[in-house]
Backbone as JSON Lines, residues from 0, in Angstrom:
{"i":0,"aa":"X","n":[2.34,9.01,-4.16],"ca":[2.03,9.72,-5.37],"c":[1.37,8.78,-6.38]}
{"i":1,"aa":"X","n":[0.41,7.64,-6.08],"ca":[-0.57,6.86,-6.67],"c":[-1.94,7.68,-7.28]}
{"i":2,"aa":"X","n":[-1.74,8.06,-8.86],"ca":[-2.59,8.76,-9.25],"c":[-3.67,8.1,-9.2]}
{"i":3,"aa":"X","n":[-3.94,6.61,-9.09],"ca":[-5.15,5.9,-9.75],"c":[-5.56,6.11,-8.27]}
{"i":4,"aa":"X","n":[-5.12,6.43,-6.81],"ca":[-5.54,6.1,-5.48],"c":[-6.08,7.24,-5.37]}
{"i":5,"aa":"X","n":[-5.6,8.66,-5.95],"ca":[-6.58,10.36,-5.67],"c":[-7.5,9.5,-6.68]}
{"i":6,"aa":"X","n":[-7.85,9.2,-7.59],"ca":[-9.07,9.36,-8.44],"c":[-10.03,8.17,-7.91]}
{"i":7,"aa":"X","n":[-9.2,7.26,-7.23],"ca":[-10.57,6.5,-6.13],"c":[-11.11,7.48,-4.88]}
{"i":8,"aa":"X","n":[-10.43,8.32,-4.48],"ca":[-10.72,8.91,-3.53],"c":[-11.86,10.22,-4.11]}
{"i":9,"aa":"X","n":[-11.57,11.06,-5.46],"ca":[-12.67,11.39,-5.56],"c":[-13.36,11.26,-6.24]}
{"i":10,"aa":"X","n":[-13.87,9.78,-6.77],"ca":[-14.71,9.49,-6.77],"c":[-15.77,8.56,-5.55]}
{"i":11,"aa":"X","n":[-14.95,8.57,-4.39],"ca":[-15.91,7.95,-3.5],"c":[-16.13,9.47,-2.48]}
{"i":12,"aa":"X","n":[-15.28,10.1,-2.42],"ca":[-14.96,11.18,-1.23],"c":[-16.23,11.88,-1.25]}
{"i":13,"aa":"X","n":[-17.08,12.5,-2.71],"ca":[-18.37,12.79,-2.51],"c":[-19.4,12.46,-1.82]}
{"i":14,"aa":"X","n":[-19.46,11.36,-1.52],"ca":[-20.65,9.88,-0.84],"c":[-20.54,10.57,0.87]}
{"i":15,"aa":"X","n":[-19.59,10.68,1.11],"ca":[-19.92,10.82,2.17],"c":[-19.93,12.32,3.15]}
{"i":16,"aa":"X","n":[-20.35,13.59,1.73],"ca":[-20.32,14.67,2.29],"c":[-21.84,14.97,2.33]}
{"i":17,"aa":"X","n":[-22.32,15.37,3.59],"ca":[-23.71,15.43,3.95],"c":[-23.87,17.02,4.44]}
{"i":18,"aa":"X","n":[-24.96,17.44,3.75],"ca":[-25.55,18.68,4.02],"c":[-25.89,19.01,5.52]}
{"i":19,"aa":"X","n":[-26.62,17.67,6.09],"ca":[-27.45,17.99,7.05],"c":[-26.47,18.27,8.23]}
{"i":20,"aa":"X","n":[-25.0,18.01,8.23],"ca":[-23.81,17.5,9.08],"c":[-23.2,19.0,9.35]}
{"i":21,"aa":"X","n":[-23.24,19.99,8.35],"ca":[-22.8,21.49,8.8],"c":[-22.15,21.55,7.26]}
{"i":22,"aa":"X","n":[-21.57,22.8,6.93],"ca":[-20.92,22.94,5.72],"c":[-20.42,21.95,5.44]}
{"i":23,"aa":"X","n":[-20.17,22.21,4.23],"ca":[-19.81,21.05,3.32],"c":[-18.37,21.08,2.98]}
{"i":24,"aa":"X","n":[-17.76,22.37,3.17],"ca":[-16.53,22.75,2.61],"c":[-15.43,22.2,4.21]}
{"i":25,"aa":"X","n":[-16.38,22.18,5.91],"ca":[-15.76,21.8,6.91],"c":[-15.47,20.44,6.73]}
{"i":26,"aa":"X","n":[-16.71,19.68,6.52],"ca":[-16.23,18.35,6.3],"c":[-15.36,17.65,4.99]}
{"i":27,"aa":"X","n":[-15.12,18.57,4.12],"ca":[-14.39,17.91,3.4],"c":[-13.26,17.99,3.64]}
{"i":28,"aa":"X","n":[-12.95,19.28,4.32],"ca":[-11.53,19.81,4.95],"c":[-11.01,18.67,6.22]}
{"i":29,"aa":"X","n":[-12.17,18.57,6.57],"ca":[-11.54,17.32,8.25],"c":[-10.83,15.87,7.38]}
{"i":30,"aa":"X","n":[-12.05,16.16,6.44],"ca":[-11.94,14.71,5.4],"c":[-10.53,14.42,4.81]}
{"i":31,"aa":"X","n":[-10.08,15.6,4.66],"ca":[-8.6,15.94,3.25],"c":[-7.77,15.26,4.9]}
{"i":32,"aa":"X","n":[-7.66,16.29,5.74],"ca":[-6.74,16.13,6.75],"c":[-6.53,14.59,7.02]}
{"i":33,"aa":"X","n":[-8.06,14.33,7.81],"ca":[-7.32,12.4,7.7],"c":[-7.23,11.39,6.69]}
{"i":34,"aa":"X","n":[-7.39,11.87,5.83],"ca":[-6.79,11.3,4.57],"c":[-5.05,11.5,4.67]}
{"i":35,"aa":"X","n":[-4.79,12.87,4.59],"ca":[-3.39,13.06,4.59],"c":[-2.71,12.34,5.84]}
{"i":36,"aa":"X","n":[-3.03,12.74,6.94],"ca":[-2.78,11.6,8.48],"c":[-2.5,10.36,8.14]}
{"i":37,"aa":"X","n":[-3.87,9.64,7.64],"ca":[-3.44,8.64,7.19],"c":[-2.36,8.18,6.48]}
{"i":38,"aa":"X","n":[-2.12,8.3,5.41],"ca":[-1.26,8.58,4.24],"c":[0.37,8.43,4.97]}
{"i":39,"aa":"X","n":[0.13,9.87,5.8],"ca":[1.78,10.1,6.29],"c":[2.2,8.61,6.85]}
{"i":40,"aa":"X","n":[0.78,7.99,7.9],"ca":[1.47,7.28,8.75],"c":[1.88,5.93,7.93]}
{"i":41,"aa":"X","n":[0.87,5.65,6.76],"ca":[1.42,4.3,5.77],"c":[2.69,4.44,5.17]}
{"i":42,"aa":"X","n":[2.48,6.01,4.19],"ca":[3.76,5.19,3.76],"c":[4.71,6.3,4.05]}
{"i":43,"aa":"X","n":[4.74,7.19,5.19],"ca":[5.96,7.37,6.1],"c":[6.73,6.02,7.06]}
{"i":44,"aa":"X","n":[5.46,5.23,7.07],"ca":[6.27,4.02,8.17],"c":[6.54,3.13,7.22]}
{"i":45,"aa":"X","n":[6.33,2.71,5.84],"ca":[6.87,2.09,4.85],"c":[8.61,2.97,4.63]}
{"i":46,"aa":"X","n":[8.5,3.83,4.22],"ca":[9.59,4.81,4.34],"c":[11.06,4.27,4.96]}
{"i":47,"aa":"X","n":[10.08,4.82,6.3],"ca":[11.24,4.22,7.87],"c":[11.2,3.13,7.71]}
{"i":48,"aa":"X","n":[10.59,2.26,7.2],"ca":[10.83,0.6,7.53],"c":[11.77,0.26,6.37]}
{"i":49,"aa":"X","n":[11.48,0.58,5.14],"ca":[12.52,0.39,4.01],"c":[14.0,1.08,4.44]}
{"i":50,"aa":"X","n":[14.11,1.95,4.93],"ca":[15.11,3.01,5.24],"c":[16.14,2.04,6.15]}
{"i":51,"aa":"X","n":[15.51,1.58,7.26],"ca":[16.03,0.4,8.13],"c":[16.44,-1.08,7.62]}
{"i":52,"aa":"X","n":[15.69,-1.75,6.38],"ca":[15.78,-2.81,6.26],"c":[16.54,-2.7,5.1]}
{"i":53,"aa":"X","n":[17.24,-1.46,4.2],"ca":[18.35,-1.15,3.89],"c":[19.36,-1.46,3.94]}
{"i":54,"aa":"X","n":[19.49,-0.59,5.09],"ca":[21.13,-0.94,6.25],"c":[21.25,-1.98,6.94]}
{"i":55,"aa":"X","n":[20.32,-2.85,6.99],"ca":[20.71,-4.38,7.42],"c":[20.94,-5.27,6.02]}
{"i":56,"aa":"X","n":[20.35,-5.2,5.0],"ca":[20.72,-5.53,3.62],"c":[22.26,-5.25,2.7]}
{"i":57,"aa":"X","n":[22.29,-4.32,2.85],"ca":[23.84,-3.71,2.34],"c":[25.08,-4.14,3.13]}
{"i":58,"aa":"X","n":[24.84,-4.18,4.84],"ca":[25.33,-4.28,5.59],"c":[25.91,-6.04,5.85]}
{"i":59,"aa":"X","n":[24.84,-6.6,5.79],"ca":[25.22,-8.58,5.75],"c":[24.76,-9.42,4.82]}
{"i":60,"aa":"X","n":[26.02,-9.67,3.95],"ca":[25.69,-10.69,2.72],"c":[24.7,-11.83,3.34]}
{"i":61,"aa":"X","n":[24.81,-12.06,4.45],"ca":[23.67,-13.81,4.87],"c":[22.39,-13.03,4.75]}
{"i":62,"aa":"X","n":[21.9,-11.92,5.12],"ca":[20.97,-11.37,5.35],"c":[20.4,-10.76,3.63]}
{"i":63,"aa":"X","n":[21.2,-10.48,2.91],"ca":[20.73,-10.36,1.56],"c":[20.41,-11.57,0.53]}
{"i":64,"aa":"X","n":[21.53,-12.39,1.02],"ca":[21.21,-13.75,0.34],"c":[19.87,-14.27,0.64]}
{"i":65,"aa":"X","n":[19.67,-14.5,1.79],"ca":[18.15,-15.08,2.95],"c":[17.32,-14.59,2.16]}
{"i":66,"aa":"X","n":[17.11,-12.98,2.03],"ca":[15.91,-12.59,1.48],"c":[15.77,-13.0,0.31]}
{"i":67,"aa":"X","n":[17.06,-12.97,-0.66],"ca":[16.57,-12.79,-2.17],"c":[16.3,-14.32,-2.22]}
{"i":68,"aa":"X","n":[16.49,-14.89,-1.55],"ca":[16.05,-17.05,-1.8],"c":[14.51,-16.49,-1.52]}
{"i":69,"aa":"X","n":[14.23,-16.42,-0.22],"ca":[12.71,-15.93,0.02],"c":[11.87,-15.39,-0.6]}
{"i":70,"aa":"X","n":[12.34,-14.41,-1.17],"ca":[11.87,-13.36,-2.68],"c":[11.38,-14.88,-3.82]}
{"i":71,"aa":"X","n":[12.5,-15.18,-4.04],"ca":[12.55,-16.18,-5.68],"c":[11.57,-17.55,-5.01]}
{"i":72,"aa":"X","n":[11.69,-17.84,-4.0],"ca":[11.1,-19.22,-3.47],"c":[9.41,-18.49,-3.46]}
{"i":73,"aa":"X","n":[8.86,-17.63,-2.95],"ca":[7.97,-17.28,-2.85],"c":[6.81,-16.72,-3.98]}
{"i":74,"aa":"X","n":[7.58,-16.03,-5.12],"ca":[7.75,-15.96,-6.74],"c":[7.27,-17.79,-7.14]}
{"i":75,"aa":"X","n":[8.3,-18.58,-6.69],"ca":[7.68,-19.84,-7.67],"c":[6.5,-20.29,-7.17]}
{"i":76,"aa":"X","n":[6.47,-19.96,-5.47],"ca":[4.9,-20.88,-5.15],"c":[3.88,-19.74,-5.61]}
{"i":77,"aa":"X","n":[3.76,-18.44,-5.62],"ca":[3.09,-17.73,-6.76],"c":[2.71,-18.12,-8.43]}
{"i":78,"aa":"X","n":[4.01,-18.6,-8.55],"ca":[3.53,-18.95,-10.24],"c":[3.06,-20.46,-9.85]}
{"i":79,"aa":"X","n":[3.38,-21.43,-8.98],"ca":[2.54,-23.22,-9.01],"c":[1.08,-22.46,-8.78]}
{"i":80,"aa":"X","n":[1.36,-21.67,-8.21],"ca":[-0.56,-21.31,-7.68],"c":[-1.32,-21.29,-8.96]}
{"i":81,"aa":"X","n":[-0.85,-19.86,-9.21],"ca":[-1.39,-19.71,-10.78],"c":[-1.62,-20.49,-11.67]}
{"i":82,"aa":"X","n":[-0.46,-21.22,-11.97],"ca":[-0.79,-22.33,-12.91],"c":[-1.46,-23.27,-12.68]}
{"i":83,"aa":"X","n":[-1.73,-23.78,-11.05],"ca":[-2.55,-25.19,-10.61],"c":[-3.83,-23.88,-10.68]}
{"i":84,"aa":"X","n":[-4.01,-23.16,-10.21],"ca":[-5.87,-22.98,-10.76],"c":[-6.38,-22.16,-12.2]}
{"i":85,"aa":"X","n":[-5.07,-21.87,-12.75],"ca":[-5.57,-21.8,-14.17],"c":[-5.72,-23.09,-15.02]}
{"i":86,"aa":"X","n":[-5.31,-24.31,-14.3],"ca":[-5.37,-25.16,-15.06],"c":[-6.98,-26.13,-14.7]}
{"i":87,"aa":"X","n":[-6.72,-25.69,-13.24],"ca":[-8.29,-26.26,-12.83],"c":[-9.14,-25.58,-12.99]}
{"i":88,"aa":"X","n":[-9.08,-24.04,-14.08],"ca":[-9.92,-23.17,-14.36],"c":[-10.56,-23.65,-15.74]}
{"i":89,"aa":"X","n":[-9.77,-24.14,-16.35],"ca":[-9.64,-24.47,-18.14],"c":[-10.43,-25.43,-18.15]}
């Protein structure tokens, strides 16, 4: 439900509806469909994958601890980044 992702879509989704290809209203319809296809399979399998990596989270403190170090360790080499090329930006 990414409003800013429908308003990339129509504004590009026009570009590639062609007269010469058969109605215009078929291909936009095939167009909507694998768009939606798509869609289901990202973030339906984001979904199921969060849904799963849940119940292994709730389930084993080593396994929640692990991540949230990974989370925060990964966060600081994000911010050294930033700061080493904003500084070699300046």
């Amino acid at each position: 439900m990414n409003p800013k992702a429908y308003l990339f879509m129509l504004a590009v989704f026009p570009q590639f509806l062609r007269p010469e290809f058969g109605p215009l209203w078929r291909q936009a319809l095939i167009m909507l469909v694998m768009i939606w296809a798509t869609q289901l399979a990202v973030y339906g399998g984001l979904a199921l994958a969060a849904a799963r990596s849940r119940a292994v989270l709730t389930g084993s403190p080593a396994a929640t601890k692990l991540v949230g170090r990974a989370a925060g360790l990964l966060l600081i080499v994000i911010a050294a980044v930033t700061l080493l090329r904003g500084w070699n930006g300046a």
